[in-house]
N, C-alpha and C positions, 0 to 999 in steps of 0.2 A: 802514360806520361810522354811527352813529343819532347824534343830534342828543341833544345835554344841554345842563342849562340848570347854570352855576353860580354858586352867590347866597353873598356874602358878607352873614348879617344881625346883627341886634344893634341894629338904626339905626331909628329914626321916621322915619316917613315923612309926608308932608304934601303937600294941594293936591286939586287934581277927577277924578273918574274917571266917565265918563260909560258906562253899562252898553251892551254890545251888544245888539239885536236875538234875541228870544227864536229859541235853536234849534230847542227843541221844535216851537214852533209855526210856523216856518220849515217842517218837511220837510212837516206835514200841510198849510198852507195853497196850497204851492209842489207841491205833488202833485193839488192842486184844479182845477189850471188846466187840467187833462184831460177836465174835466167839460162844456169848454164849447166850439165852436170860435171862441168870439171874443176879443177883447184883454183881457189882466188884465192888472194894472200891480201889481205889490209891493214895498213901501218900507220900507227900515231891515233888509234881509236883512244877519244875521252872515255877514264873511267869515271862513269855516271851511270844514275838508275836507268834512265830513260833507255839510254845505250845497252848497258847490260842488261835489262827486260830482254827485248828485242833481241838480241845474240844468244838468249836462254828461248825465248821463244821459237826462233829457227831450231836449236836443238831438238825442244817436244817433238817439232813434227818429222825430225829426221833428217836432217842435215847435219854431218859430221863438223864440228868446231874443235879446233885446236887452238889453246891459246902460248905462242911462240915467246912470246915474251911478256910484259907488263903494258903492251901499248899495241901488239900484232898478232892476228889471229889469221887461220886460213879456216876457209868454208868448203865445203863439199858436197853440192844439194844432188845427189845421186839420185837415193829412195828418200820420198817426199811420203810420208804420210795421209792421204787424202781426207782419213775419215777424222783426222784431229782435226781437221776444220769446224767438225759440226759439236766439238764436247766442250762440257763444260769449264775444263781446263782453258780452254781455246778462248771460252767466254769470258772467264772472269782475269786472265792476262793478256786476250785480247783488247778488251774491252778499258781496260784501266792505262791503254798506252796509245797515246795519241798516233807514234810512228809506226803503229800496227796497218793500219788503212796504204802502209806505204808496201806492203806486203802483196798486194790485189792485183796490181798490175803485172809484175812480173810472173805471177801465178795463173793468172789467165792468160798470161801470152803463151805460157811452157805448158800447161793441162789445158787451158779450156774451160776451166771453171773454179767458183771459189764460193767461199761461205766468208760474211764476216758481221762480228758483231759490232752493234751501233758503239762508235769510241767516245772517250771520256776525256781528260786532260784540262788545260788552264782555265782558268774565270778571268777571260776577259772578254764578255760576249759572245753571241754566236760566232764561232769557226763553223764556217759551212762547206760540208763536203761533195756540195752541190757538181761543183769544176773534176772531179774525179769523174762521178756517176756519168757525169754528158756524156765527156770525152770519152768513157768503154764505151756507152750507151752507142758514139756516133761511128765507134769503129766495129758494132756491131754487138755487141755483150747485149744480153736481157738480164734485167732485174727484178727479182722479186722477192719484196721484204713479207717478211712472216713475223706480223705482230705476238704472236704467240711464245715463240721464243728467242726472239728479238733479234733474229740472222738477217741480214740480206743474203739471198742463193742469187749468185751470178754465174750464167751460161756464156760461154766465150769460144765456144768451139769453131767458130768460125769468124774470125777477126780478120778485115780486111781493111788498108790503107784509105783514109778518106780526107779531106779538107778541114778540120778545126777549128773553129776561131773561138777561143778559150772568153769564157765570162766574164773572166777576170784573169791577172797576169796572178794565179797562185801558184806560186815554189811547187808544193808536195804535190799539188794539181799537175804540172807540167810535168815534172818528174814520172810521176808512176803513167800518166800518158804516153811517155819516151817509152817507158820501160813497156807497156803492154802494146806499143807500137813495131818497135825494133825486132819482132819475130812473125809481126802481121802481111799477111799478104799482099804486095804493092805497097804502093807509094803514102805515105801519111804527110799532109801540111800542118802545122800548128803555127797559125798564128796569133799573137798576143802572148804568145808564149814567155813566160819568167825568163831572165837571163841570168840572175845571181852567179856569183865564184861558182857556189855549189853545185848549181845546175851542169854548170861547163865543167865543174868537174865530172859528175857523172855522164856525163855523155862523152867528153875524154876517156872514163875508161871504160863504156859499152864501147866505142871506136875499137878501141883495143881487142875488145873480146870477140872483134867482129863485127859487129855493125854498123849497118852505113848513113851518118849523120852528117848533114851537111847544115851553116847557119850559127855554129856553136857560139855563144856571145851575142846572139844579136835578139828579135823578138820571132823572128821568122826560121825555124825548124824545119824541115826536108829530112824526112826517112824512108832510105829502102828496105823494107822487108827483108829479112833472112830467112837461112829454114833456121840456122842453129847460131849458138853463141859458145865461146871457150874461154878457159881460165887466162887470167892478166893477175899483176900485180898493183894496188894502189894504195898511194899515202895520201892520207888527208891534208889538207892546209890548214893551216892553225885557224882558231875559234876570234873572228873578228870581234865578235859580239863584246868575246871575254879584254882583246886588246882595249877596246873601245873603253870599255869598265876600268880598264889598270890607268889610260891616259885621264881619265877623269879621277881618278882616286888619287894619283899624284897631286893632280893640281888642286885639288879643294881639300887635301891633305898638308899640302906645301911641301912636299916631298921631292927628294931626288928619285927616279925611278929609272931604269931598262928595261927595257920588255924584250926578250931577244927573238931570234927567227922570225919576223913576224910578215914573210912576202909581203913587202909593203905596194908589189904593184898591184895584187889582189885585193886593195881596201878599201877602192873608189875615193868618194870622197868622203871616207869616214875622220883621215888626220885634219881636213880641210875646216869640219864641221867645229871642230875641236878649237884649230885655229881662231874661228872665227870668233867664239867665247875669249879670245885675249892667251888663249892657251900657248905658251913655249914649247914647240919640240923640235928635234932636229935627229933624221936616219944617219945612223953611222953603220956601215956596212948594210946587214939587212934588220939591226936593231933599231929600235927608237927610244931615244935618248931624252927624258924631261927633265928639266933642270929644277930645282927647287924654286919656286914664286910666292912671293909674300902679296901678288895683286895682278889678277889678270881681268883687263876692260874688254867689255860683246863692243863689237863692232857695230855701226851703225849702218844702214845702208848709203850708198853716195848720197844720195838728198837728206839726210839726216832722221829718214825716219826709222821709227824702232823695230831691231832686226828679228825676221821670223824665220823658226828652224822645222821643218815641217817633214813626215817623210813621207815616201815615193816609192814608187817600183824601180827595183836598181836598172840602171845605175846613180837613180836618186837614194836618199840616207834611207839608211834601213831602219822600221820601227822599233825593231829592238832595242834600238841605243837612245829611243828619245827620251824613256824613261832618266837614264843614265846623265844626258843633255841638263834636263831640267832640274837634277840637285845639283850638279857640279853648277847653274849659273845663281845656285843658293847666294855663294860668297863669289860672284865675279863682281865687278863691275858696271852697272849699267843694266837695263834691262832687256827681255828678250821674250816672244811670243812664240811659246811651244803648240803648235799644233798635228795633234796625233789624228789623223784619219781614217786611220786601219781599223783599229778594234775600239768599239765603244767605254768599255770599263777602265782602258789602262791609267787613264789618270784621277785615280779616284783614291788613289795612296796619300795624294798631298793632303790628305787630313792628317796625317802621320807627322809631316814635316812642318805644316802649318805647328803640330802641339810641339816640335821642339825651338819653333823662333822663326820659320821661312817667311819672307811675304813671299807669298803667292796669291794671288785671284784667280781664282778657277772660275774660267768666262763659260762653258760648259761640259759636257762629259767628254768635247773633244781637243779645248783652247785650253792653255793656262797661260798666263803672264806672268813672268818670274822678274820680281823686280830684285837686284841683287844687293845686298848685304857689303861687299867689298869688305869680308872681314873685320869690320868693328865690330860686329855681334858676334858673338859665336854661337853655334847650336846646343841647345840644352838635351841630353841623353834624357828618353822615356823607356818605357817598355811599348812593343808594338807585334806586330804580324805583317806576315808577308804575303802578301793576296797571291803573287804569281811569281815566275823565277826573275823577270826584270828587275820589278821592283822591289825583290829580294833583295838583291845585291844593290840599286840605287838607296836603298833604305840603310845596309850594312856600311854601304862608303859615309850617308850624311852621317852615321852612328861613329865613323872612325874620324869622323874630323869632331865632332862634339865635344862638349866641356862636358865631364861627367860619366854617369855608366849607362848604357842602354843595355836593353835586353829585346833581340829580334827572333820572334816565337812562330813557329810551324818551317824550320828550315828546311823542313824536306822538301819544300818548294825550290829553294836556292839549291838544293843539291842534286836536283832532278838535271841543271845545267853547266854545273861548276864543281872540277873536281875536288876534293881535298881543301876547298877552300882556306878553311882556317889554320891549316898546317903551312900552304904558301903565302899567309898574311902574315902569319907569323915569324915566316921567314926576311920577311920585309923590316921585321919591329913591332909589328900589330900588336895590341897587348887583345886577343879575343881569347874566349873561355868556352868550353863545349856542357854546356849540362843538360 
């Protein structure tokens, strides 16, 4: 029997919601502490599966984990276990966590070699791990996968600094390159390189630990080689994705909301995107403040044609939120053309929303046009599933604004990204139910 969340909505909600600790950048900074054998300390870790896998995972192989409080752990990767790489243990909690692959690079930069198995994770098309493989490949790693039982053995004993230019601007891609870079012999270039918060966070605190990064924020990376790295201390930044999700849940809720801490200079143009759907908000201190709205109008472009919301490599909008984008413009105002470019599948929910009242026209696996509602209709509650953690939670917000009861089945989807969920909605006013 799997866990469903069931949400009676229709109801404003009101009051604070204080974001989690970014995931993203949880698995790549929590995968760093490989790099070093001395004490790292990291603070405001989301409690979430994906997270916890991965910091249980470190422990199998021998890295000492303390966990300091409810949010701060320190790591100790002394004595590494070499030969849990090749067991079945390895496999079958390798294998089922997508931030495991983020594990390879700093393990070939510190040994020299790795084992790991082919990963598993969301349904939303091929994620291809193509942009890892190059980048050890061109800093010298050999790979070779053994169909047999289904490892890649990668040899990295001799990693040396070289020129990059990345296939694509992938996040986890760039990151575990930094990471198997930053103790490589000479100089390494990357460029195309990801620039995300996240990134700049982890190469802020490789800096720390020692390492010489120069580039941080931009697409073009510079690193010198070290022999060795040492313990730092770091705090995550809170989880954009999850802000993104609360500024949308306010508005298509009608809700008063705060979201607090939320380093709003780390958010590009995420409040902008927002804005532009007719959204109210306004930073008081480092909070962000929605007011209650009974009608928010999308913007049109200056020449009046119909506004498209599309995402990019930051510091354009990140795809995470476009799921989010597209039911909050359920009940705006005016219309808007979502187009998702990243991953093939993600917009393949709106048949969810379609059955509880949306228009939508799904132009194809990557367009949708949301024509909006402005609240005269309201959404009718179904029972549904949750293909992936996005539109988990874009599915739980159209469900909290709904006339009716919805039931949102397979949550361990949404809870692979979002902690506690139903206890902090609740705390809002949410009426949701856990069965």
């Amino acid at each position: 029997m799997t866990n469903a969340f069931v949400i009676n909505g229709g109801k404003p909600l009101k009051g604070e919601i204080t974001p989690q600790g970014a995931k993203n950048e949880a698995l790549q900074v929590i995968s760093a502490v490989l790099l070093t054998d001395e004490k790292v300390t990291i603070s405001n870790i989301p409690d979430i599966k994906d997270v916890n896998k991965l910091i249980e995972l470190l422990g199998d192989m021998g890295v000492i984990v303390e966990r300091i409080n409810e949010h701060t752990y320190t790591f100790e990767a002394k004595d590494i276990n070499q030969d849990f790489f090749l067991s079945e243990t390895f496999k079958s909690k390798g294998g089922g966590l997508r931030g495991s692959i983020m594990i390879v690079g700093p393990l070939l930069a510190r040994f020299g070699k790795a084992s790991i198995p082919k990963p598993g994770g969301d349904k939303i098309g091929r994620r291809r791990l193509d942009t890892h493989f190059l980048g050890f490949e061109k800093l010298g790693a050999q790979f070779n996968y053994n169909p047999e039982n289904g490892f890649f053995n990668v040899d990295a004993s001799n990693l040396q600094g070289t020129y990059i230019l990345l296939d694509e601007a992938s996040v986890t891609g760039t990151a575990n390159v930094v990471m198997a870079a930053v103790l490589a012999k000479g100089t390494t270039t990357i460029y195309n390189a990801a620039c995300e918060p996240y990134l700049q966070q982890l190469c802020k605190m490789l800096s720390r630990m020692g390492a010489k990064i120069s580039g941080i924020g931009s697409n073009l990376l510079t690193i010198e080689g070290v022999e060795k790295l040492g313990g730092t201390e770091h705090r995550l930044l809170p989880d954009m994705i999850e802000i993104g999700s609360f500024i949308g849940l306010a508005a298509m809720t009608g809700s008063e909301i705060t979201i607090k801490d939320v380093q709003y200079k780390e958010l590009g143009m995420i409040p902008d995107v927002f804005k532009r759907l007719g959204i109210k908000l306004e930073l008081r201190g480092d909070d962000i403040f929605i007011p209650a709205q009974e009608h928010y109008e999308i913007e049109t472009f200056i020449d009046g044609s119909i506004m498209t919301i599309a995402d990019a490599p930051w510091p354009g909008f990140t795809p995470d939120l476009l799921s989010i984008v597209l039911v909050v413009a359920i009940q705006a105002k005016g219309s808007v053309l979502i187009h998702q470019k990243m991953f093939e599948s993600r917009l393949f929910f709106v048949d969810k929303l379609l059955d509880m009242g949306a228009q939508i026209i799904l132009c194809d696996p990557h367009r949708a046009t949301v024509i909006g509602l402005d609240n005269q209709v309201k959404l009718r509650g179904i029972s549904m599933t949750s293909p992936d953690i996005r539109a988990g939670v874009s599915l739980l917000i159209a469900a909290l604004s709904a006339q009716g009861q919805s039931t949102i089945y397979n949550i361990e989807q949404i809870e692979r990204g979002y902690q506690h969920i139903d206890t902090r909605l609740k705390a809002l006013g949410a009426d949701i139910t856990r069965i």
